[in-house]
C-alpha positions in Angstrom: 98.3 77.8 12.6 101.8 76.1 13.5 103.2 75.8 9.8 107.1 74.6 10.0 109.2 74.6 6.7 112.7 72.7 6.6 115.0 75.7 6.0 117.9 73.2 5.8 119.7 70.9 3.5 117.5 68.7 2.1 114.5 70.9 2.9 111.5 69.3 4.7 112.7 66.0 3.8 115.3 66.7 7.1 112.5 67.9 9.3 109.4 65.2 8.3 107.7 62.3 9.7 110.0 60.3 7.0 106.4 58.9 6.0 106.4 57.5 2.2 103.2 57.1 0.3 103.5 58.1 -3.1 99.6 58.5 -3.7 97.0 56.8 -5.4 97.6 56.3 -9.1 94.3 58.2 -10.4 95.7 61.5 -8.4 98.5 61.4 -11.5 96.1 60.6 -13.8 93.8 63.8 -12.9 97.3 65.5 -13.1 97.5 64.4 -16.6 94.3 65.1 -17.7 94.2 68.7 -16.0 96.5 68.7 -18.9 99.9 67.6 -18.2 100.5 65.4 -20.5 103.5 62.8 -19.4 102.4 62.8 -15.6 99.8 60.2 -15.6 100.9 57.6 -13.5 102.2 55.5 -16.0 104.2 58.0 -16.9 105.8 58.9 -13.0 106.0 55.2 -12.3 109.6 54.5 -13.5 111.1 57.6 -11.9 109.6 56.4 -8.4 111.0 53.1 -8.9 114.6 54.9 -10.2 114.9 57.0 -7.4 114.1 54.7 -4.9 115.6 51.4 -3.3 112.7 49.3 -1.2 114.7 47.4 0.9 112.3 44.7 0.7 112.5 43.3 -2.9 111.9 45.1 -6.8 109.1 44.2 -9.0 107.0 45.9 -11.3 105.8 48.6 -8.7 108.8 48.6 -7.0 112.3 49.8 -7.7 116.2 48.9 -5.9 119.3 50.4 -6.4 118.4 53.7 -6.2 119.5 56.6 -3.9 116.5 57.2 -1.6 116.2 53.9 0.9 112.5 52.9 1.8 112.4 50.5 4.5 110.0 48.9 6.5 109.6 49.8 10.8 112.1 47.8 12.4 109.2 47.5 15.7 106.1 46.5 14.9 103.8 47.0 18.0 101.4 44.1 19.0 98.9 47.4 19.0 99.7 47.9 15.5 98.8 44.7 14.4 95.7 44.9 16.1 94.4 48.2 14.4 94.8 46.6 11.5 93.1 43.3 12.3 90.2 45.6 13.4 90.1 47.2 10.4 90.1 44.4 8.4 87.3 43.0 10.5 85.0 46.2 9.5 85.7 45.3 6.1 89.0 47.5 5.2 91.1 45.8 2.8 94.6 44.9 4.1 97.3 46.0 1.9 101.2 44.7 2.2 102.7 47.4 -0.1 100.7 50.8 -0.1 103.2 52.3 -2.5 102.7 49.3 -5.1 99.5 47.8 -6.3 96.9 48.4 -3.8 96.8 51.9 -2.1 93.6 52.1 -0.7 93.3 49.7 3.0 95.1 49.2 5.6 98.9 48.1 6.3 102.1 49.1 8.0 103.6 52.9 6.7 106.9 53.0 5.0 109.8 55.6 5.7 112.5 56.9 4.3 115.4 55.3 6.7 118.1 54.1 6.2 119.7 51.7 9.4 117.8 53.6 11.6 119.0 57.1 10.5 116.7 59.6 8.6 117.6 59.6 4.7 116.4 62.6 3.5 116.6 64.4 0.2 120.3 65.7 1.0 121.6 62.6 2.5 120.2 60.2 -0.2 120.8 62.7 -3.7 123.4 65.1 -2.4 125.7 64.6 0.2 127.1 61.8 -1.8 128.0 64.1 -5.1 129.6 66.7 -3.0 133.0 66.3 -4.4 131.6 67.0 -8.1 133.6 69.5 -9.9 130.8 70.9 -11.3 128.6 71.1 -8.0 128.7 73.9 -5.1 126.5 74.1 -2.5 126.4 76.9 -0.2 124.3 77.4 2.9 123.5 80.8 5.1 122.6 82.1 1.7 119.0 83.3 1.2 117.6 84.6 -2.6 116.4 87.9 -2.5 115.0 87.9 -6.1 115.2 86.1 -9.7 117.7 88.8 -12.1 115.8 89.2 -15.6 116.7 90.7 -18.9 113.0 91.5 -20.3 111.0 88.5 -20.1 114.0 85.8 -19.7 115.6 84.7 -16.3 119.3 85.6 -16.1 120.4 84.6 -12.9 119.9 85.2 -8.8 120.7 88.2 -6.3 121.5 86.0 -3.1 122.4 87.6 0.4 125.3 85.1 1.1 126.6 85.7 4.8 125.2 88.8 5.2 126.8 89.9 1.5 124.4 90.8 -1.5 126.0 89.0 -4.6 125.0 88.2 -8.0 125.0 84.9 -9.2 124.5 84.4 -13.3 122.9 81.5 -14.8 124.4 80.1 -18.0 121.5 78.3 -18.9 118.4 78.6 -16.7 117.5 79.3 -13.2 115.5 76.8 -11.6 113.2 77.6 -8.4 113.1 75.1 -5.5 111.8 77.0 -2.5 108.5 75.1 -1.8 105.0 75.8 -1.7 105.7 79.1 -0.1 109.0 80.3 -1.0 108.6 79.6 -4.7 105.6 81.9 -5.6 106.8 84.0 -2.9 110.4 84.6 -4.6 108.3 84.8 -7.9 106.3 87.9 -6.6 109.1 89.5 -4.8 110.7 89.1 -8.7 107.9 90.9 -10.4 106.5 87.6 -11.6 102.6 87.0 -10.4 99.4 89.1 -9.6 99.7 92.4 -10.8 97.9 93.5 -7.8 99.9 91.9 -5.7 103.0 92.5 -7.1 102.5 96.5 -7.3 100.8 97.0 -4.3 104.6 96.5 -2.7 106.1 99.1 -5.5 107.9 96.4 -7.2 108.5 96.8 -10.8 106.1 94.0 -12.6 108.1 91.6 -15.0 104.7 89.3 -15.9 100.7 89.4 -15.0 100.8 85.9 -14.0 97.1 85.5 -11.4 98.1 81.9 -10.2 100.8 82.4 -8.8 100.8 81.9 -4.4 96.5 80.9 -5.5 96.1 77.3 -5.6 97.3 76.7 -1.8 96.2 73.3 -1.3 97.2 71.0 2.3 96.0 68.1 3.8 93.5 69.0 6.6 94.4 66.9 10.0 93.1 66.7 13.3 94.8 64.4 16.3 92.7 61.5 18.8 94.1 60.3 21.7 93.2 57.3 23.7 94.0 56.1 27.0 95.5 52.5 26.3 96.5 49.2 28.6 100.3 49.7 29.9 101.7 47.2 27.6 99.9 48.7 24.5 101.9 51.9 24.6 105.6 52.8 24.0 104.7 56.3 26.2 106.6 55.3 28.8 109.9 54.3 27.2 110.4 58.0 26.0 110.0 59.3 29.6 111.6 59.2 32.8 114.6 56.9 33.1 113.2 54.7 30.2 113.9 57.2 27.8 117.5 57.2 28.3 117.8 54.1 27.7 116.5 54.4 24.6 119.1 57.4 23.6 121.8 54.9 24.3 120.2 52.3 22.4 119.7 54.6 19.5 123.3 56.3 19.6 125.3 52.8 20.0 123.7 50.9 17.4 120.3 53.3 15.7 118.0 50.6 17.0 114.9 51.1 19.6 111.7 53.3 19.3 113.7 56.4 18.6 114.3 54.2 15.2 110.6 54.7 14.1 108.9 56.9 11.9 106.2 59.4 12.8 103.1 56.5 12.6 103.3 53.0 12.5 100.3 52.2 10.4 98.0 53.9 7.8 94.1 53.0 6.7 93.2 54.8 3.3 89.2 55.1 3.7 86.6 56.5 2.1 84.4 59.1 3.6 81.3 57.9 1.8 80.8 55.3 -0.8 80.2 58.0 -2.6 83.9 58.4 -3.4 85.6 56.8 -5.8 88.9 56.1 -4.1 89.8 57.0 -0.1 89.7 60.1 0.3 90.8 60.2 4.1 94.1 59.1 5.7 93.8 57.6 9.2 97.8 57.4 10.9 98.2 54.9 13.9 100.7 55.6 16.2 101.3 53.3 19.8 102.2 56.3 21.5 100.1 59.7 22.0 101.7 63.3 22.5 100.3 66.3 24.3 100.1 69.5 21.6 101.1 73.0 21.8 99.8 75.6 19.5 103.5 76.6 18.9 104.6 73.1 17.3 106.0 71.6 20.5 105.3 68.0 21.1 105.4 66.1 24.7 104.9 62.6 25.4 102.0 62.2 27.4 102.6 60.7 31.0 100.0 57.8 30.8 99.8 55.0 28.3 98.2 55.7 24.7 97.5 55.0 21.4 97.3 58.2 18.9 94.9 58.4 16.0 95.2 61.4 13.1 92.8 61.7 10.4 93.5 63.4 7.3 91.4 65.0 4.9 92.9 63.7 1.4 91.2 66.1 -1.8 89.8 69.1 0.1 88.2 71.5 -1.8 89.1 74.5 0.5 92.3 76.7 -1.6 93.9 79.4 0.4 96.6 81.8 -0.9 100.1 83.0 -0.3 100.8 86.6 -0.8 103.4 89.2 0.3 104.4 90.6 3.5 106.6 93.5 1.8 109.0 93.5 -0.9 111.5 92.3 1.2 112.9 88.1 1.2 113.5 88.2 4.6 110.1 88.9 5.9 107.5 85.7 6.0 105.6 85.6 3.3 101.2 85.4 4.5 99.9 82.0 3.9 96.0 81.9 4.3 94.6 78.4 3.9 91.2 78.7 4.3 91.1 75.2 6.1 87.1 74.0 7.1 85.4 77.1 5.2 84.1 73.9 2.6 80.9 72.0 3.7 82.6 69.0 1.7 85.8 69.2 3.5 83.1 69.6 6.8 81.7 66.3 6.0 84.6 64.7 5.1 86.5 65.0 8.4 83.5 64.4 10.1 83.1 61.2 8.6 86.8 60.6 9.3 86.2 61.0 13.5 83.4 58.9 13.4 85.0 56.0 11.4 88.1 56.4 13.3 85.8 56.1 17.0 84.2 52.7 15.6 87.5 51.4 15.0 88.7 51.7 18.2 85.4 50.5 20.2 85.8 47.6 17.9 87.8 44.2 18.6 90.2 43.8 18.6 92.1 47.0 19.3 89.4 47.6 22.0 90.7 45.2 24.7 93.7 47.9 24.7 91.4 50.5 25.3 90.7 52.2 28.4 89.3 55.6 27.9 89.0 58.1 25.0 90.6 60.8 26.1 90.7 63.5 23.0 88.2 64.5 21.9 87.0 62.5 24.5 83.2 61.8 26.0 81.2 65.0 25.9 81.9 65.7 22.2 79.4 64.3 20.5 77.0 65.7 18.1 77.9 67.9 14.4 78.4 70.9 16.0 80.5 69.5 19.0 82.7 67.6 16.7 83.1 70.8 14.1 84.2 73.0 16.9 86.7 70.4 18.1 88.3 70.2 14.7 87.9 73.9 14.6 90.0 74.8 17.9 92.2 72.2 17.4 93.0 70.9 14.0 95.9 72.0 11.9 97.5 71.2 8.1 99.4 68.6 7.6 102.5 70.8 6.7 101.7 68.8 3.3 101.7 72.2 1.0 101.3 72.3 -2.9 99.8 74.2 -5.9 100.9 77.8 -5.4 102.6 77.2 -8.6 100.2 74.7 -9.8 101.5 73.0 -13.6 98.7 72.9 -16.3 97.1 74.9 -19.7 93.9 76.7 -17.2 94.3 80.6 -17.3 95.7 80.2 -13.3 98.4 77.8 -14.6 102.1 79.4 -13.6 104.3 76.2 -15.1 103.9 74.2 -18.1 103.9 70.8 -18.3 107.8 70.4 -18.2 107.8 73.0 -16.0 109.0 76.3 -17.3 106.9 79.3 -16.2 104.3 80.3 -18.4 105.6 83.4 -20.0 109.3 83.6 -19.1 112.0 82.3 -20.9 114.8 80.2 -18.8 112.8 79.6 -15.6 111.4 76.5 -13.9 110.1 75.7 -10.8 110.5 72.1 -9.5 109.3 71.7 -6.0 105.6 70.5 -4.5 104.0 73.7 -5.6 103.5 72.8 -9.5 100.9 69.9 -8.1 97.8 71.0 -9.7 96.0 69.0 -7.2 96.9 67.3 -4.0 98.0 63.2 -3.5 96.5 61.1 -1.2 99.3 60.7 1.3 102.2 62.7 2.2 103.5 64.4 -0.1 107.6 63.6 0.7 107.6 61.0 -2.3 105.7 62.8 -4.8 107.6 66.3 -4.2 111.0 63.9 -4.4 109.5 62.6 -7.5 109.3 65.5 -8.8 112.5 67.2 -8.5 114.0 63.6 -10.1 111.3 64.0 -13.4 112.2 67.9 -13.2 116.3 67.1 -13.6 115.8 64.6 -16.8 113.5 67.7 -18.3 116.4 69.9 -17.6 119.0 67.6 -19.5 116.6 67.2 -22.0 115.1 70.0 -23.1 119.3 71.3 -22.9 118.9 75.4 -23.4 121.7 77.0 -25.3 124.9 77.8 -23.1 124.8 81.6 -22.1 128.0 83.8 -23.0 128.7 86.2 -20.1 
């Protein structure tokens, strides 16, 4: 599976689809009741709407004046509008604001851009502190472990351009390396599995099981359909046309190279069964021809792309070590499609998404289904076609998952179960995935992670 990670400043936030759905407000209340007290939604609500400025107005969902700008596409596609009058038709419920009251139907997506620039994590929280006294920031520096002194974090060995150092903490050290990195740096530490752990002949700090367990990502797989001319924006990013959309986008950061990943989002359920949507379908006006190593290519014909997105799978894969060394990749095994649930689920999620579009009105702009396309048809057909060509999300949590359960690693304000002077604040403390993707919960996160840290104020360290 291709599986990218943003190994830059502001982590994937720099590398996303700048898509912003916080989730539905019962994932936050199963957080809570998992046993996190203070992470019902409720609870989250008021550091969403601090850290986040909806260009659009500020209400009682909504927040302004915060760092991370949410706007609204700047092109809405006549296509766009269409999927979603065709939805609505079918008896979706249309929703203006999926980050405010309603999250479950069918609006336009939200991003995190700013003037037609990308404002990611670093651009929106940290590029504008930079001349803090009390703030470094150093890049071309990769952690090798977490430094202990018994049972309580002391500070960080770092290879720093191609130098080992020490770095000392003076009150605690506080992990941030994602889904991966984060139990991965734990285990490297001596902090996780036994098994694990010693099976690499690395001296074991803490038997803590959960830690890289709990791998959780949003299943996805990608339709494509052969559209009118005039329904696609396929052929302003090639040829000639797409030029001209490079100057447009350098002179003045306005055109389709302005847009987020999807245009429009329908939250669904995969059976009335459910008690909220459990599937995510993404509209896009555009389609792309996919490589099984990541790359992306416009396709040469006009399109409309459709992704589906399995929201609460059951499927939980692990992480676990390569060696004892940082450098090497750690294994991720996500046991994606091994669940009859998730099976049905995304099954459920091609079928709804084919109605849609042989439905009016988005069917007028429809001229052939091209992936999976004709011949694909019955169960097995359609489970080998998600099989062969489905992927995650790149949406990764719970290797670190936050709770009281004996596969807990963090508490509910975070610390690691165990050790003294050690968080982790990143996506990996989710005990359970949110149905969206996941940029504006893991932001969330790390903002609700920084007032625990000024509250809960550890004593200074002497050195």
């Amino acid at each position: 599976m291709y599986w990218p990670r943003g190994k830059l400043l502001g982590g994937s936030s720099s590398i996303n689809g700048m898509v912003f759905i916080r989730g539905h407000p019962s994932d936050f209340d199963t957080w809570r009741d998992l046993g996190n007290p203070g992470w019902g939604y409720q609870d989250v609500l008021p550091y969403f709407k601090a850290m986040e400025h909806f260009e659009r107005r500020s209400d009682v969902w909504r927040g302004q004046g915060g760092p991370l700008w949410i706007s609204d596409p700047v092109v809405k596609e006549p296509a766009s509008y269409d999927f979603i009058e065709t939805c609505r038709r079918l008896g979706h419920l249309e929703t203006e604001d999926m980050n405010g009251e309603q999250h479950d139907g069918v609006g336009f997506m939200q991003h995190t851009i700013k003037n037609g620039r990308r404002h990611s994590a670093y651009r929106s929280f940290v590029k504008p502190i930079l001349k803090r006294s009390n703030l470094t920031v150093r890049t071309n520096a990769h952690v090798q472990r977490i430094l202990f002194d018994g049972k309580t974090a002391v500070g960080v060995e770092v290879l720093l351009d191609g130098e080992l150092h020490r770095i000392l903490a003076a009150r605690e050290v506080i992990l941030s390396g994602g889904s991966i990195n984060s139990p991965q740096l734990l285990m490297l530490s001596g902090v996780g599995p036994a098994a694990e752990v010693t099976r690499h002949d690395i001296p074991l700090i803490l038997d803590l099981p959960g830690v890289g367990r709990n791998l959780l990502d949003h299943f996805c797989v990608h339709t494509g359909w052969r559209s009118t001319p005039g329904s696609s924006y396929n052929a302003n990013l090639r040829g000639l046309r797409k030029y001209w959309e490079g100057f447009k986008y350098l002179m003045a950061h306005k055109g389709h190279l302005a847009l987020g990943s999807s245009q429009v989002a329908a939250f669904v359920k995969s059976s009335p069964e459910e008690p909220y949507a459990d599937l995510q379908i993404s509209f896009r006006p555009m389609t792309f021809n996919y490589f099984p190593d990541g790359r992306m290519e416009v396709e040469d014909f006009p399109g409309l792309g459709v992704s589906i997105f399995q929201l609460r799978p059951n499927a939980q894969g692990t992480v676990t070590l390569r060696s004892p060394r940082a450098t090497d990749k750690a294994v991720c095994t996500p046991q994606c499609m091994t669940d009859a649930y998730d099976i049905a689920a995304m099954m459920s999620g091609i079928k709804q998404v084919r109605q849609i579009m042989n439905s009016e009105p988005i069917k007028s702009r429809v001229v052939a289904e091209e992936v999976p396309g004709p011949d694909v048809q019955s169960d097995d057909e359609i489970f080998r076609f998600m099989e062969e060509t489905g992927n995650t999300a790149q949406h990764t949590a719970g290797t670190c998952k936050m709770g009281k359960a004996p596969m807990a690693v963090v508490d509910e304000r975070l610390r690691v179960r165990g050790i003294e002077r050690l968080r982790v604040v990143d996506a990996s403390v989710m005990p359970k995935l949110t149905s969206g993707n996941t940029n504006a919960p893991a932001i969330m996160i790390g903002v609700k992670g920084a007032d625990m840290i000024c509250k809960d104020a550890v004593p200074r360290r002497e050195f």
